[in-house]
N, C-alpha and C positions, 0 to 999 in steps of 0.2 A: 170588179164584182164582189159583193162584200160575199165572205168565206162565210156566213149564216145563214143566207138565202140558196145558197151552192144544191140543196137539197131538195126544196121547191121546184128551182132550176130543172135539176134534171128527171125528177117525176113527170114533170109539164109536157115533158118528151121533145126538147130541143134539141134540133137536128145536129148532124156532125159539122156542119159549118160554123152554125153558130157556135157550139161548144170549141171548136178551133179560137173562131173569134175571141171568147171568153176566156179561152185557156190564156190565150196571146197578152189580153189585157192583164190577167191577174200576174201571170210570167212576168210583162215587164213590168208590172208595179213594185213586185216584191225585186226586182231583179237593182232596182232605183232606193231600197234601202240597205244601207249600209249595214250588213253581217247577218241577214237575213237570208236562208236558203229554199230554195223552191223544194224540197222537201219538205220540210217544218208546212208549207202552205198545204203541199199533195196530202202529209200527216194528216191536217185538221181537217182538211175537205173527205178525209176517209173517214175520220169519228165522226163528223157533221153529220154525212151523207149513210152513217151505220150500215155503209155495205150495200145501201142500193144501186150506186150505179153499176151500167152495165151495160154492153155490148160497142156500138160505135163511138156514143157518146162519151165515156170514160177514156177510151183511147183518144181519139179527138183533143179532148181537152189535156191529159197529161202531157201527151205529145208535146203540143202545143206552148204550153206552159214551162215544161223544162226547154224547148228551143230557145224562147223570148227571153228566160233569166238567163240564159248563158251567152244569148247576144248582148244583151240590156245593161247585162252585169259588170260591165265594162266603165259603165258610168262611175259609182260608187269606188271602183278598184283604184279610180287615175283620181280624182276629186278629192278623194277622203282617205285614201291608203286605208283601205278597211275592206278585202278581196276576202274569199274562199281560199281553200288550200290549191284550187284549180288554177286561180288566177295570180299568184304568189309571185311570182316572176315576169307579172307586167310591171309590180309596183314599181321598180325602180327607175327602167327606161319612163313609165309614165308620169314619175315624180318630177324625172326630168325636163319631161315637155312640160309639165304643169307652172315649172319654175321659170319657162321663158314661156310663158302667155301662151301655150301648144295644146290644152289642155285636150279642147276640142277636138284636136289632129290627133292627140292620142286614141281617143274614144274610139273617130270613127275609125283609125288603123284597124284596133281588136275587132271593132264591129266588120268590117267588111273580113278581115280574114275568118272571121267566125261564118259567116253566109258564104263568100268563096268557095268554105270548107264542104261543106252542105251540097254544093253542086257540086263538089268533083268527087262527093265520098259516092254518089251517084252510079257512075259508070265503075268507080273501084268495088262498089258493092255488087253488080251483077258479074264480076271477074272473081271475086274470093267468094260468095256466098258457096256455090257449090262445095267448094274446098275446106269451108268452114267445122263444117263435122267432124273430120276424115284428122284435120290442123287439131282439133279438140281434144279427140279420142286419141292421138297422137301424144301430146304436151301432157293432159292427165298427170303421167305419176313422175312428170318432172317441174312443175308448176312450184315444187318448194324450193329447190337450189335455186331456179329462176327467181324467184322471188328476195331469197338470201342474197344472189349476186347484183342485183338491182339495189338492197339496201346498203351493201356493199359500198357501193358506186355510187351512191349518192352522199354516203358519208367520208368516201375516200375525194372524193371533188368541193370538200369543203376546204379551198386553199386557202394557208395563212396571209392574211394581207395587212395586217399592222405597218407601224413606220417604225425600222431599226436605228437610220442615221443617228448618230450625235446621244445613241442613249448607252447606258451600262448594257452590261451584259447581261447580268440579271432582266433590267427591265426589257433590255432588245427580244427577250427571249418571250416575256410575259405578252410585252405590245405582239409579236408576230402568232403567237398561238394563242391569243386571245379568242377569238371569232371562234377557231378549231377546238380547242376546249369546251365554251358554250353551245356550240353547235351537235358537239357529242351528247352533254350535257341532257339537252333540250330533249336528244333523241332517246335517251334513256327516261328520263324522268318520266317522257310520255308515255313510252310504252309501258314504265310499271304503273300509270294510270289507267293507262288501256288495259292490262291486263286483271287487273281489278274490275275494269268496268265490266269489262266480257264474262267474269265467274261472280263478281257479288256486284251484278250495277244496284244499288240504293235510290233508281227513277222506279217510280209508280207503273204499275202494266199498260194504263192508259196513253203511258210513251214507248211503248214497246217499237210503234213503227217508225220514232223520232228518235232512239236513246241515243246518238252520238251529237244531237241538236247543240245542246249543252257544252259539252266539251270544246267543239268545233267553236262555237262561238266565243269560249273562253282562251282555245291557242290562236285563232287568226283574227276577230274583229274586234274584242274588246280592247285589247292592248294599244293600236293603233288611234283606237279612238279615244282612251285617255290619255295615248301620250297628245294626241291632239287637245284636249280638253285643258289639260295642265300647261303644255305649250304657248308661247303666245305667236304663232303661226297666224300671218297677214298673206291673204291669194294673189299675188299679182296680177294686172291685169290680162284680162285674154281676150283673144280671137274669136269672135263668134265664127268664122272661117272655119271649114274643115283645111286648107290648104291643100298643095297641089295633089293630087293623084299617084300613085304609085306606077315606075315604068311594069309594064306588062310584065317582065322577064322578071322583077322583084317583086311582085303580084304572088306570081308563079311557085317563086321559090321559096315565100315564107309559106303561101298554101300548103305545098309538099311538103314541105319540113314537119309546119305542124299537125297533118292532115297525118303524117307516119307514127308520131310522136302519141295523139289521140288515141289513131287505132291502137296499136299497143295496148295503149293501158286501157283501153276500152274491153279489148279480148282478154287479156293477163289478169287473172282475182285480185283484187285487194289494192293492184295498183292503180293510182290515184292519177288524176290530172295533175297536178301537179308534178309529179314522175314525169308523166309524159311532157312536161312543157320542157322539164329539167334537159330530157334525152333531146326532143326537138331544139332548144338550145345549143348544146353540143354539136346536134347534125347541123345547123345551121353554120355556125364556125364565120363569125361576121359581126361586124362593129358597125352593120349599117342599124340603127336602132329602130326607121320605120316597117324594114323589112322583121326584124324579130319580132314588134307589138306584131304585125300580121301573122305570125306562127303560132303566137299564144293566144291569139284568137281563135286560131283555126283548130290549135288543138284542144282550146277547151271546147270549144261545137262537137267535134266529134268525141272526145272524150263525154259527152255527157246523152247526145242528141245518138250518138250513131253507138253508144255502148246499150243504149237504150231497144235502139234498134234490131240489137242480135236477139231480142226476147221472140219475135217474128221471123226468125230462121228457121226454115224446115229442117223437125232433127237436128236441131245444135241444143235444144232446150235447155240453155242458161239464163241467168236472170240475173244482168251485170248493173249494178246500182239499186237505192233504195226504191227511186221511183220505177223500176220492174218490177221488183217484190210486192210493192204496194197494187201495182195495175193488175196482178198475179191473183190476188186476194179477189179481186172484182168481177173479174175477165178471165177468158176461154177465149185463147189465142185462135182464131181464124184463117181458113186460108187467104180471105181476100185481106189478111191486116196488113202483108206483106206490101203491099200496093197503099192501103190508103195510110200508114203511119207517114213513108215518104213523102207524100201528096201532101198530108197536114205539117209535118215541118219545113217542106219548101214554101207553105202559104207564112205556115208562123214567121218563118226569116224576114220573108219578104217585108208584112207588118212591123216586123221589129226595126227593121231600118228604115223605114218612114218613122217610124216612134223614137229614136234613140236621139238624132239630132236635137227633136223640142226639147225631148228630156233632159240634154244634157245642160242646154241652156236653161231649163228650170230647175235644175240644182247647181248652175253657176248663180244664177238670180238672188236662189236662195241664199248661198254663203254672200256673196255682197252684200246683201241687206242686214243679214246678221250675225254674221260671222262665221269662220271655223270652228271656235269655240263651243258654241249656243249650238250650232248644227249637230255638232257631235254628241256633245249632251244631249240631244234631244234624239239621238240615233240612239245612244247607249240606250235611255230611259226606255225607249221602245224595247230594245233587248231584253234589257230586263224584266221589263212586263210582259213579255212573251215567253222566257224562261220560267219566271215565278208561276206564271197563269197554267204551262203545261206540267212543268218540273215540279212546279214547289218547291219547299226548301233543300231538300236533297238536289233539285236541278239548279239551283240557284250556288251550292255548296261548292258542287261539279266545276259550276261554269270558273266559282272566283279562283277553286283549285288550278284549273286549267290556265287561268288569265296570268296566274304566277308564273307558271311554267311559258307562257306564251310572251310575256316579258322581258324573258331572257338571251331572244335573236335578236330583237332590237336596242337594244341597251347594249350589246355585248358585239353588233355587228358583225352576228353569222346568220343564216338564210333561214328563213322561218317555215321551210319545208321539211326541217327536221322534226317538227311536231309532227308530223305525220307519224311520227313512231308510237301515235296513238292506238292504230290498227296494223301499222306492217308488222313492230312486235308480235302480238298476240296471234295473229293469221298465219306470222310463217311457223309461230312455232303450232299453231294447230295444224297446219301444213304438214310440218315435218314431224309432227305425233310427240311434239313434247308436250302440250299443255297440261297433262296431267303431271307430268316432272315440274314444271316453271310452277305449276297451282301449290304442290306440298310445300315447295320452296319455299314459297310469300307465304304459304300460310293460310291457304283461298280454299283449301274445300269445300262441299257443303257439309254444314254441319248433321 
């Protein structure tokens, strides 16, 4: 549905199915380009639409919209190595299957553990909803150490894995802390980016409800897709096959894995899906690779679809993600939303896995006929006209800023969820009531 008409649309007074429908469509269209986020889309359709929509309609389609990119988005993630920071930790296993013809078996793994997820956050949501308040009001004024020890643990599990054999000692030392150096690196660099952006960002008001758009697409999708572009990367042939099935009990166990890994970082401020895949990882504890694509599926679903979700908890009134905030501005939470948000994301899922298969073979089609090269170029280009169009040069600035710092995991082969130290930075220390100490520090007052 083109994002101009979005406004027409819903004055006409289209009902919540259709708007389900519509949301579904535009979710997995954007979900199908490479480093494009189903925020940036909800952003524009909220300038477009100046605040009119409203009541079922708006929910409907957000719902809808964020379900379908974060099934969908699995395409882009395994094809193109060009993910969100959610999806960070399929690339590899997915680069894998992608290099013995599996490309497709990768997809639908994420995809069904992502819809899996969806049905079993179901029955775990009428078990915790009650408890969700009481769990809230609880955690409150410990939510900054949790946070702390979370970044902790994500930078304490970046293992050295260079090769020592047969080198100096010098280099043995350099080769094995190679990855662990940059991986710190990356973490810092970002966060004094982040910390910047949060006291003097230099984006226009008019991206007020997108200002992390820029950044984001400069530490995880740009980089991948020049190193693709500069690359001479030929696709091996693939499967149009999904391949066999998952036994039930591996079904099961990526589900719960990632389905625990989600929630978390769904309830937890600031932490990201990517966290959560990190943790769900860990909990998993297994070299089986179909079972894990299923966990980081499942946990970016829930981490996106079910953090979404707790905006519709009675008395928990948080607003975890962009896309709440945004629906927040529009929308006067209801008691029946409780009921129909579920309703429209079990519909969007369903849609989305009839939709993901053709997709995936029509951006295998595409890279055949024209390459990895040309494909990627022609993503980036989109990017960039989507940066310049809302950012301007200041978001354009942002982004190549960022693309440097984003550079730095993949060349240096440490994990590229260290950029997330774009907002854990800043967050924990507004958390923990430094930011006005960290602010003198750099130098960031206002003037």
């Amino acid at each position: 549905m083109p994002i101009l008409s979005l406004s027409q649309v819903i004055e006409s007074g289209l009902p919540p199915f259709a708007a389900c429908v519509a949301g579904t469509l535009a979710g997995a269209t954007v979900g199908c380009l490479p480093g494009f986020h189903v925020y940036s889309l909800l952003g524009v359709a909220l300038v477009t639409t100046s605040g009119t929509v409203s009541g079922d309609i708006g929910l409907a389609f957000v719902v809808a919209s964020v379900t379908a990119w974060a099934i969908v988005g699995a395409i882009p993630a395994v094809l193109l190595s060009a993910p969100d920071e959610s999806a960070v930790f399929a690339v590899l296993p997915g680069q894998r299957f992608l290099l013995q013809g599996r490309g497709v078996e990768a997809i639908i793994l994420l995809a069904l553990g992502s819809a899996c997820a969806l049905v079993a956050l179901l029955p775990l949501a009428l078990l915790l909803v009650p408890a969700l308040p009481g769990l809230h009001r609880v955690l409150l004024p410990h939510y900054h150490w949790i946070l702390w020890v979370t970044i902790a643990f994500m930078l304490l599990s970046e293992w050295p894995q260079g090769r020592t054999a047969g080198l100096a000692p010098g280099r043995r030392l350099w080769s094995g802390l190679r990855n662990v150096v940059a991986g710190l690196g990356t973490f810092v660099l970002a966060g004094l980016l982040g910390l910047i952006l949060f006291n003097r960002s230099p984006l226009p008001v008019t991206m007020a409800a997108q200002g992390l758009m820029p950044v984001f697409a400069g530490l995880f999708a740009v980089p991948w897709l020049v190193l693709n572009a500069v690359s001479r990367v030929r696709l091996p042939a693939q499967r149009r096959t999904p391949g066999s099935l998952p036994t039930p009990a591996a079904l099961a166990y990526g589900v719960a894995a990632g389905t625990l890994g989600g929630a978390f970082a769904a309830f937890m401020p600031v932490i990201s899906g990517g966290i959560g895949s990190l943790l769900a990882g860990h909990a998993l504890s297994t070299r089986n690779e179909r079972t894990f694509l299923i966990a980081q599926g499942a946990c970016r679903s829930v981490y996106y679809t079910g953090g979404l979700m707790l905006l519709f908890v009675p008395a928990l009134g948080v607003a975890r993600g962009s896309a709440a905030s945004m629906l927040r501005v529009v929308h006067v939470v209801q008691p029946g939303d409780s009921v129909l948000a579920p309703a429209v994301a079990g519909l969007a899922a369903g849609i989305s896995l009839l939709v993901v298969i053709p997709a995936a073979h029509g951006m295998l089609h595409l890279l055949e006929r024209y390459g990895y090269r040309r494909v990627s170029l022609a993503a980036l280009s989109l990017l960039i006209l989507l940066v310049g169009e809302f950012g301007g040069l200041a978001g354009l600035g942002l982004m190549l800023v960022a693309t440097g710092i984003g550079l730095i995991p993949p060349l240096f082969g440490a994990r590229r969820l260290n950029a997330l130290g774009v907002i854990l930075l800043p967050m924990a220390c507004a958390l923990s009531g430094w930011m006005p100490m960290a602010s003198r520090f750099l130098g960031l007052e206002p003037p």
